[in-house]
Structures are given as C-alpha cells and as structure tokens.
C-alpha atoms as one frame of an Amber mdcrd trajectory, in Angstrom:
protein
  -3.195  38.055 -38.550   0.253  38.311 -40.221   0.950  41.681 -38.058   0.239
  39.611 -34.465   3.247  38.712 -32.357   3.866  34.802 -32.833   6.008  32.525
 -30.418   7.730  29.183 -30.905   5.619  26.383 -30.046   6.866  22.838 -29.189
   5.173  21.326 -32.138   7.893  21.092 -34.943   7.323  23.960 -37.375   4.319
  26.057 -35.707   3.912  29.398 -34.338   1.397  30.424 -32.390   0.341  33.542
 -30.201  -0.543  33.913 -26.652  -3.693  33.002 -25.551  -6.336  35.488 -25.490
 -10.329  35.406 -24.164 -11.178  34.082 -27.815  -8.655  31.039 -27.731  -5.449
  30.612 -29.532  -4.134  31.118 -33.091  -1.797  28.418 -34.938   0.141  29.675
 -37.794   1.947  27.509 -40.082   3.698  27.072 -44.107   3.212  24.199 -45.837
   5.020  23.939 -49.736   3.736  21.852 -52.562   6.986  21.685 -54.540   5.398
  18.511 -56.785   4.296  19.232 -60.146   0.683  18.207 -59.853  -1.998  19.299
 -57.135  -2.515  17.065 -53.875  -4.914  16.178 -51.562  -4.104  16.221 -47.665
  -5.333  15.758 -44.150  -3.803  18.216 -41.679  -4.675  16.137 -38.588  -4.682
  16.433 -34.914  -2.990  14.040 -32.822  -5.754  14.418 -29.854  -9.217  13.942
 -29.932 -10.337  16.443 -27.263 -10.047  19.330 -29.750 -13.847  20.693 -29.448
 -13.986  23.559 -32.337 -11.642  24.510 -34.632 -10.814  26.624 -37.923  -8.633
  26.763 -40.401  -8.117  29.834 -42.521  -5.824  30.569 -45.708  -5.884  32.534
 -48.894  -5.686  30.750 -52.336  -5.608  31.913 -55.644  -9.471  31.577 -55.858
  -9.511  33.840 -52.854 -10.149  33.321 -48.542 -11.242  30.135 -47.266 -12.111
  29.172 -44.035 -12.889  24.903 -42.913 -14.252  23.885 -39.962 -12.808  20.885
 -38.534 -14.053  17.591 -39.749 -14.829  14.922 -36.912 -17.719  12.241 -37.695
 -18.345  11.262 -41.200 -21.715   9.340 -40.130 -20.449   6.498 -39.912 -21.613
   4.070 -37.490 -18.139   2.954 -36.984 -16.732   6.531 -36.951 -19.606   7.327
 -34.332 -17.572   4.181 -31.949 -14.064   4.822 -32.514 -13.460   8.883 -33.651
 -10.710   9.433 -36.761  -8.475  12.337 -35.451  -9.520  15.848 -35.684  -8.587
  16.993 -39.495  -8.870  19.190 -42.364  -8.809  18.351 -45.588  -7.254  20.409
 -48.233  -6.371  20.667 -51.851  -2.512  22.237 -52.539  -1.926  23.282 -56.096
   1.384  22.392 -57.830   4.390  24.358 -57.041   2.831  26.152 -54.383   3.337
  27.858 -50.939   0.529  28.093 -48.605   0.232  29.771 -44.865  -2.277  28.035
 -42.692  -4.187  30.040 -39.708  -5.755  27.588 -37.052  -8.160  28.979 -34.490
  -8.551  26.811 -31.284 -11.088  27.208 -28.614  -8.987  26.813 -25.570  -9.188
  28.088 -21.512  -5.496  27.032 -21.087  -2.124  28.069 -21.987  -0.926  24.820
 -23.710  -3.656  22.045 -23.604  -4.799  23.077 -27.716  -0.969  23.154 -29.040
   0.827  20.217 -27.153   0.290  17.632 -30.040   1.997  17.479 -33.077   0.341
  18.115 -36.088   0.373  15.740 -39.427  -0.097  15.858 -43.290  -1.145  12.908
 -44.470  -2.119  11.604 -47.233  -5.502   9.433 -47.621  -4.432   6.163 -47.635
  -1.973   7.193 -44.728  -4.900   8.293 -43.097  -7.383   5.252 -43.349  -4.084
   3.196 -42.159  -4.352   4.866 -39.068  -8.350   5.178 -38.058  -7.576   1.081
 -38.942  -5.061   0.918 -36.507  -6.881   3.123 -34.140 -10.164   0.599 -34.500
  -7.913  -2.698 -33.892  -6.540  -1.420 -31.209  -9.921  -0.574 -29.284 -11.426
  -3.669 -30.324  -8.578  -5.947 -28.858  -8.576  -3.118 -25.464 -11.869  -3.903
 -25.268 -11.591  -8.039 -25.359  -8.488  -7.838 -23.022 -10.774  -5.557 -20.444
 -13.802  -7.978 -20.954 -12.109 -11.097 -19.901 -10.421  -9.462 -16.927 -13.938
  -7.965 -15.700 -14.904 -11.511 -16.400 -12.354 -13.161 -14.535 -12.457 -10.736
 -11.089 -16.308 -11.366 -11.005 -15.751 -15.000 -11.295 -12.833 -14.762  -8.507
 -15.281 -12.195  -6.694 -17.914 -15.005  -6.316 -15.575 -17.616  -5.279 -13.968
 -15.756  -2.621 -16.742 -12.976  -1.534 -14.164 -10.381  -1.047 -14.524  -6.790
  -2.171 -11.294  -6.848  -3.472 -12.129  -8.640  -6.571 -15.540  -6.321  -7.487
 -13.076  -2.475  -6.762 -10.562  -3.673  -8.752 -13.176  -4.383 -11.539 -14.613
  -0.857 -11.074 -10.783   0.037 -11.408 -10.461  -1.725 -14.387 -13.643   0.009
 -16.141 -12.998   3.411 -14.937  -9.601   2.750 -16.693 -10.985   1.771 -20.295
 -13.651   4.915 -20.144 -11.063   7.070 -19.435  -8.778   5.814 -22.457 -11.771
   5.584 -24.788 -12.484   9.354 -23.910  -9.072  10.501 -23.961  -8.303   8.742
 -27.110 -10.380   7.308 -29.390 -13.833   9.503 -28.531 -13.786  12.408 -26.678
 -16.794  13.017 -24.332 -17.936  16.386 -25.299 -18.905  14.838 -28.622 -19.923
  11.601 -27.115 -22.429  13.060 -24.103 -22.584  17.000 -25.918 -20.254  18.210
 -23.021 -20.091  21.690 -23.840 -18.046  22.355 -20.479 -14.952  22.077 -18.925
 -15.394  19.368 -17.488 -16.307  17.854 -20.970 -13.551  19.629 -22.744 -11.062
  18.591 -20.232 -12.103  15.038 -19.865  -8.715  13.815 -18.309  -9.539  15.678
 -15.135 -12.737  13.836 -14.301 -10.851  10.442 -15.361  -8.337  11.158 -12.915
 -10.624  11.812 -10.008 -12.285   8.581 -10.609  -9.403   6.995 -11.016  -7.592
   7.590  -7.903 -11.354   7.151  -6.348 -11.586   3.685  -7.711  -7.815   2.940
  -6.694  -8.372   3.916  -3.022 -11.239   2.138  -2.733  -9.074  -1.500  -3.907
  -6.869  -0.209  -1.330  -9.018  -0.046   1.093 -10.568  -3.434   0.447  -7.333
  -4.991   0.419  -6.437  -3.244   3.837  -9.883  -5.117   5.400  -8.341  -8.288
   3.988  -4.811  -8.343   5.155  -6.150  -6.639   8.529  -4.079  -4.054   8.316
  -4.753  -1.257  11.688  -7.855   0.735  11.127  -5.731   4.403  11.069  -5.546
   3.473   7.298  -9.140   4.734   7.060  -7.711   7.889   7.528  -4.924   7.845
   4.596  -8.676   6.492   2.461 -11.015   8.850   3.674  -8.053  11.700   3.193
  -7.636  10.467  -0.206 -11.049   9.923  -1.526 -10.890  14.099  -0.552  -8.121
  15.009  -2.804  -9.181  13.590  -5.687 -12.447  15.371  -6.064  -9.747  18.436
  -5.838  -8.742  17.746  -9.816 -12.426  18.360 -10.623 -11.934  21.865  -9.526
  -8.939  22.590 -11.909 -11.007  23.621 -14.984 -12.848  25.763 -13.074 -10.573
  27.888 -11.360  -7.412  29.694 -12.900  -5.086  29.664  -9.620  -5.449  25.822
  -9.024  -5.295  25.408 -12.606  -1.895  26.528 -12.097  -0.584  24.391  -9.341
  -2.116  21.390 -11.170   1.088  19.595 -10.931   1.512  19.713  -7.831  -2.074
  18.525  -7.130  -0.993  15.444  -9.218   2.374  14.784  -7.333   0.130  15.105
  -4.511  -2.706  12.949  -5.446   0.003  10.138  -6.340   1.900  10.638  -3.231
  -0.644  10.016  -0.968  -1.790   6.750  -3.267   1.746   5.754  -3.173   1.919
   5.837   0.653  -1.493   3.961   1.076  -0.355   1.062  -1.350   2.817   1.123
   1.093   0.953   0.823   4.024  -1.272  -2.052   3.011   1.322  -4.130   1.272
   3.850  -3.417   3.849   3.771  -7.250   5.246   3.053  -8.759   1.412   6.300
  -7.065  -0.048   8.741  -9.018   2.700   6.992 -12.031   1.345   9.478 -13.982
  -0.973   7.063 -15.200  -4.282   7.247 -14.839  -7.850   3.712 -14.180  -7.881
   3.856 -11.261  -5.206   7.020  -9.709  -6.893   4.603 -10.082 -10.228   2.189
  -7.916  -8.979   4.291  -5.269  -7.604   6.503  -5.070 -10.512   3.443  -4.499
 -12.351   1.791  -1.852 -10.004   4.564   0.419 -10.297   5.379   0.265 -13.827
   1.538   1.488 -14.064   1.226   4.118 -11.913   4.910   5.366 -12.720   3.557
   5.160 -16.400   0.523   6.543 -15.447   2.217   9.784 -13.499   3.725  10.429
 -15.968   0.953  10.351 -18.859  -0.866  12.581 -16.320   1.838  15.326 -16.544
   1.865  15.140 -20.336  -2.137  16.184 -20.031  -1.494  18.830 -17.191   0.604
  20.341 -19.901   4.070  19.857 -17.828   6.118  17.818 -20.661   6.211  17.746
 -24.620   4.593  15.309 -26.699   6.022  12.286 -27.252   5.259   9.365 -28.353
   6.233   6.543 -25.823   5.325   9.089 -23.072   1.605   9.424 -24.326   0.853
   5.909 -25.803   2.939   3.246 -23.420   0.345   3.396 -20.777  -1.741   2.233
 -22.987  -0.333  -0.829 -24.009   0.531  -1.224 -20.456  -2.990  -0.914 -19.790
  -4.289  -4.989 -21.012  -1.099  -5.933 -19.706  -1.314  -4.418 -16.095  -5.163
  -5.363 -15.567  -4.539  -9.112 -16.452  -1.496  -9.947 -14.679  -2.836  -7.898
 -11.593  -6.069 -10.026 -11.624  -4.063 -13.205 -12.588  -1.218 -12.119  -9.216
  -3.974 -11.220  -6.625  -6.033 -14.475  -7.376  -2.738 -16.079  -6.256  -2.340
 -13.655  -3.374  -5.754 -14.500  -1.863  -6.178 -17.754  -2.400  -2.454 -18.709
  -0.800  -3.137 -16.050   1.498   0.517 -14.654   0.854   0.130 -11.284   2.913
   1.134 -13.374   5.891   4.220 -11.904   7.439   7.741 -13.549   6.460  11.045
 -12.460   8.505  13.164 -10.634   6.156  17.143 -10.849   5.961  19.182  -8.080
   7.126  21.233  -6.038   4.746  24.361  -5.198   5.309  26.127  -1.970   3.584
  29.816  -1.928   2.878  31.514   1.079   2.313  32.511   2.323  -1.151  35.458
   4.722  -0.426  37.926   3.296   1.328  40.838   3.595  -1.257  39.555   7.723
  -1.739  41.382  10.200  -0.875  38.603  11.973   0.476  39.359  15.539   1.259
  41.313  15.996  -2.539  37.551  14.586  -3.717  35.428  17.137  -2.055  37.650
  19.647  -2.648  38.063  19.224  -6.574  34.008  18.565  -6.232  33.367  21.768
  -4.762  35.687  23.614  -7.408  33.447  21.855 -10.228  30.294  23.181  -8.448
  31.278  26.518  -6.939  34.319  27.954  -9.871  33.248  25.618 -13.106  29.716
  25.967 -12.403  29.052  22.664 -14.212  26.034  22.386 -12.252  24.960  24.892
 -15.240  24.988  21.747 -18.098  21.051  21.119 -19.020  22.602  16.739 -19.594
  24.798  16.810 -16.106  24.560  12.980 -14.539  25.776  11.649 -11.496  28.151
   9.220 -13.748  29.451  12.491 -15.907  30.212  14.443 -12.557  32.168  11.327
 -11.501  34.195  10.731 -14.783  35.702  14.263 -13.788  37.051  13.740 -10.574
  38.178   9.967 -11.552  36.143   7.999  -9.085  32.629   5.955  -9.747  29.472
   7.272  -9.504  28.617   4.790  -6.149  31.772   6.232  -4.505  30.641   9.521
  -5.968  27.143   9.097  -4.526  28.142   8.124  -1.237  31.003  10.826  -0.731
  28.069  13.518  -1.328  25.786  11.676   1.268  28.867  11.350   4.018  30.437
  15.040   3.407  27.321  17.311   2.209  24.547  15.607   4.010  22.199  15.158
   1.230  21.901  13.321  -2.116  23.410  13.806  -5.738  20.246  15.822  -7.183
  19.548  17.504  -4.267  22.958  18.497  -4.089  23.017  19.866  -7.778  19.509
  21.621  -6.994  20.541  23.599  -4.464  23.292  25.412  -6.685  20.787  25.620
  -9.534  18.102  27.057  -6.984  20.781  29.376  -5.851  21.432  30.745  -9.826
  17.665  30.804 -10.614  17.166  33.297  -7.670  20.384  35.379  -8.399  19.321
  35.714 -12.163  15.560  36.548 -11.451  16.601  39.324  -8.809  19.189  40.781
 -11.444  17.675  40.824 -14.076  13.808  41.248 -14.010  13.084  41.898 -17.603
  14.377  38.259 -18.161  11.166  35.810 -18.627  11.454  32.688 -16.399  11.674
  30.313 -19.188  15.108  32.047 -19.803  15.825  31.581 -15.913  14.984  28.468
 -16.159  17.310  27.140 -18.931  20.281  29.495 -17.587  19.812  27.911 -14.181
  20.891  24.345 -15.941  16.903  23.136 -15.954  15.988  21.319 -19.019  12.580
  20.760 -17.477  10.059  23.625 -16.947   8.138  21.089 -14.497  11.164  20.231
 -12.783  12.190  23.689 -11.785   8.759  24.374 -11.092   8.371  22.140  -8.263
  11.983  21.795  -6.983  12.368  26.152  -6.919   8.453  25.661  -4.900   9.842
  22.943  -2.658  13.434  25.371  -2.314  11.199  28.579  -1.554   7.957  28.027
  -0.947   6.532  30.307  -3.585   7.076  30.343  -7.509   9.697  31.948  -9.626
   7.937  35.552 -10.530   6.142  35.614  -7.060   9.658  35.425  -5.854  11.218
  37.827  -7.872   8.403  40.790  -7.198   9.026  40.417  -3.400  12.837  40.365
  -3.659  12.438  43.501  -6.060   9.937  45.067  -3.324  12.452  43.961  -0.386
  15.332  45.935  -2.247  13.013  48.761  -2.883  12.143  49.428   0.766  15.738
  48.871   1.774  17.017  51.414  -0.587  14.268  53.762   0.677  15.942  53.272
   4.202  19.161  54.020   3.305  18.383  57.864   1.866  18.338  60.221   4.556
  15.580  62.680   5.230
C-alpha cells in the first residue's frame, strides 16, 4: 500500500488513491506525542458509510478493524452514533492509518471530514445527535398534526400533500443523518447505499404534488398540468443515477434541472399571491426560498459538487422545523383569507445610474482590465472589486456592462474565463482539467462545469479530444501528396 500513487483529498490531512473496482483507499498519520497511551474514536462524519476497514501495523504486529456501527443498544438501533473505529495509540508514537471504503463513486466515501475524538467527546455528540432527533421529531408531529386538523376544516388537498411533504422530509433526514437505510431496511444496493437519491425523487414528487393542489385552489389555467405531469417525470430520473455511470455524471445538472422546473411551477401558481401585499404571504415566500435555496444547495454537497462544510450540510436542517411550521402556520392564513386573489401592483420606475460617467473612458479602461490585465483570471474577483478599479460603484458598474456589452457582470466575466479554459485545454493536453479549471479563474469545479456545458454544449475533455482531432485532420490537409 505504501508504493500506490496517493492524491490530495479535500478532507484536511488525508490522501487517498483513485478509485478502483474494489473501492477506495484512505491513508492517513496520526502522532501520539503524550507520554502515556490513549484511547480514540476515528469517526465518520456521515452515516451512509456501508463497510469499511481500517488497517495499520503496531509494535505487536498488523491489525485490521472493521467499522463499528450499532452497539445493541435500543437507543443506538433509533438514532445511529457515527461510523468509527476505536483505537489504542501508545505513548510517543507515530502511526499510519489505511482505510478501505466500499464505494461506486469518485467522491461520495471521502467528502466528510474525519475526527479523533476522545470518549467523552464522543458520547457528547451521539447526545447531541439524539436531542436533536427527538425535538425534529416533536416539531414534525405537531405540524402533521396541525395540516390534518386544517385539512379537515377546509377539505382541500393542499393541507394532506403538504403533510406527505413534510414526512417525506423527516425520512429523508433521519436516513441521511442519523440512520442510514441500508442498515435500517438491509439495503445492500445502490439505491440503499445512496439513499439521498431516492429522498430526492420523493421529494420533488411530494412538492409537485402541493403544487399542484394549490394550482386547483387558486384556479390557476389547466396547462399547469403539464409543468406537473413533466415534473413528476424528472424526478424518477435521480433514481437512475446509481445505476448508470454516464448520468451519474451529469447528476448536477439533473439537479439544476429538477429545481428549475420546481422553481418555475411554484412561479406559475403563486404568480397572482406574490402581487398580494401581506405579511403573512411575504412569510411564506420568504420561507419557501430560503428552503429550497438551502435545500439546492445541500443537494450539491451529496452529488459530490462542493466540499464539506459545516453550515452548507447542517443549516437545512435546522431550517427544516422552522420552514414546515411557519409554512403550515402562512398557508392556513392564505386559505382561510383567501389571499391569492389578484391585487394591482405599482409600477416601478428605473432611474439611470450613470449620468455623471464618462462612459467611453469606462469601457475602455474595463476592457483593458479584461482583455491586457486579465483580471478576469483572480479565483475572489467581485463585481464591487472590478468597480473599485475603474473608480465608479458597482450599480453604475453593473449597468454600464448591461448598456455597452449586452449581458450581465458574471456572464460577462464567464465568457473570458470560457475563452481561457478552451485556449489552455487545446494547448496543452497533458494538463488535467482541474488545473484548467483553476488557471481559467474558477474556484468552483461545479461552476465551470455547468457554465463551460452551457458555453459549449459538451464538457471540458470531450471538448478538448475534438479540438485535438479537428487540428489533426486540418494538418493532414495541409501536407501535399
């Protein structure tokens, strides 16, 4: 194992190798530099971790652990601990750790950090971890509570999707977080493996059906069947990701889509209710899109397209009690005052920032920055930075761009970085895309994913081997017979 090729992993302080048919290998050094021996939980910070193994040589010789899970426990059968090992390091000591993973994806085994703790550390945390289920689970109680009750006093469908909503919602935490479902049901599939897939499906299922309710309710034209039925369709498409490697690897893009098209169908049903001028309306709206704008974004962490962190993996969460009881607590409102009716909305009237601007001396200086600086090229460029440079503000700065190039500020600043990405992959093919990527000015490897897809229409290598083929032929051309 010591003579395999490792790579840097985003979790602080691990290696790990590519992975192969038999899963993927975590190497990392951990130092006793105490006088006296300890005991320690290396621990997982995800629960969908199905078999694991950790390997190391002592001074009494090999050992291999496999990973501890359930102690028995009643409780620990409810609410999981975290995946974990527990070993012994002797005094003064320096000890490399080998962790096998089972794993059918590039990243899904390795994007979680990975914790020594000590015991009382630990047991701190499964406590945590067990309040915080048990107050989830009162919080989703009384809202399930309170829609039936509404449901019965207002027969409307509404009320009862919502509540399927609501429970699809706390399964899919309590799998993804305190119990996964391969251990739960014996899963031993993808599907089970990669529980967040099958939560998202019935998510967005659940969420189109409230929709669609709601669209019955405020009579809104019956061509939003079509944006339902359409929907209902494309989630069942996430179910398929597991299962097949090339879809597996436009997952993102599958999740922008899936979003999208619930985005535009909560547009079109609310599109008379958001003119209406409440606190309760603005309530419920404010709260929708924190959610699913949490939610998007929590999705992309588990499609592998961002680094753990913290507030990105655990804010939905507490968003979650939050979200479900002043949505129930707003749409009681909305139905009962029947506040969908249509209000007349005030006209808005845009005045122009750039009056005092000596225009041409902007764009030219601009296009210097872009086209001879190159500052397009920082990884931290803002529209407010950019400004700062050429002495303006970043509305003048904003609107200059919209009135001279057509377009918007990160469109604008796309376009140049598209244009590097594809002059660097063309030049230089033995450079890995990764490397493209962060030359180009992307700090993102989702974000130049999907803007160099939505630039080109294809990704970055399947790009680069039909330029390389294009210059081939044309070189071919050019000898003579």
């Amino acid at each position: 194992m010591e003579g395999l090729e490792w790579y840097l992993n985003p979790i602080q302080d691990v290696l790990r190798v590519r992975r192969t048919s038999n899963g993927v290998w975590l190497r990392l050094t951990v130092r006793n530099d105490s006088g006296i021996s300890l005991d320690r939980r290396l621990v997982f910070s995800s629960i969908n971790v199905p078999k694991a193994e950790l390997c190391y040589v002592s001074e009494e010789g090999f050992h291999s652990l496999e990973i501890t899970d359930h102690s028995g426990l009643l409780y620990n059968e409810i609410v999981a601990p975290r995946p974990n090992f527990r070993v012994r390091f002797p005094a003064k000591s320096r000890t490399v750790f080998y962790i096998h993973l089972d794993a059918y994806e590039e990243l899904t085994y390795v994007n979680f950090p990975l914790s020594l703790l000590d015991e009382q550390t630990f047991i701190e945390w499964i406590l945590m971890k067990r309040a915080l289920f048990l107050g989830g689970l009162l919080v989703t109680l009384l809202a399930l509570g309170l829609n039936i009750h509404y449901w019965n006093k207002f027969r409307t469908g509404v009320f009862l999707s919502f509540a399927g909503n609501i429970v699809i919602l706390f399964f899919g935490f309590y799998f993804l977080h305190v119990r996964s479902i391969h251990s739960w049901l014996g899963w031993e599939n993808k599907i089970g493996f990669y529980s967040y897939y099958l939560f998202l499906t019935l998510f967005l299922v659940t969420a189109f059906l409230y929709l669609f309710y709601l669209a019955r309710l405020f009579e809104v034209p019956v061509r939003s069947v079509r944006i339902f039925v359409f929907g209902w369709l494309f989630s069942c498409l996430f179910l398929l990701i597991p299962l097949f490697q090339d879809l597996a690897e436009e997952r993102f893009f599958l999740l922008a889509g899936g979003f999208g098209i619930l985005s535009f169908y909560f547009y079109k049903v609310h599109a008379e209710l958001v003119k209406k001028p409440n606190r309760y309306v603005r309530l419920y709206f404010l709260s929708w899109v924190v959610f699913i704008l949490s939610f998007f974004v929590k999705a992309s962490y588990h499609f592998d397209y961002s680094h753990y962190r913290w507030f990105i993996v655990f804010s939905f969460i507490f968003l979650y009690p939050v979200h479900i009881l002043v949505t129930t607590y707003s749409l009681f409102r909305i139905v009962s005052e029947k506040l969908w009716l249509p209000a007349t909305g005030k006209s808005l009237i845009r005045k122009s920032k750039i009056g005092s601007i000596d225009i041409n001396q902007t764009v030219a200086k601009l296009k210097e920055l872009l086209e001879a600086e190159k500052i397009y090229l920082k990884h931290s460029l803002k529209e407010e930075h950019l400004a700062k440079e050429l002495g303006i503000g970043s509305h003048q700065l904003s609107e200059i761009v919209r009135l001279e190039f057509k377009t918007t500020f990160p469109n604008l600043i796309n376009s140049y970085r598209i244009q590097e990405a594809k002059r660097l992959l063309v030049e230089d093919p033995r450079m890995s895309t990764n490397e493209v990527r962060i030359k180009a000015g992307y700090s993102s490897k989702s974000a130049f994913h999907l803007e160099f897809k939505k630039a080109t229409n294809t990704n970055p290598n399947a790009f680069r081997k039909e330029a390389i083929i294009g210059r081939e032929k044309s070189r071919n051309r050019e000898i003579p017979a």
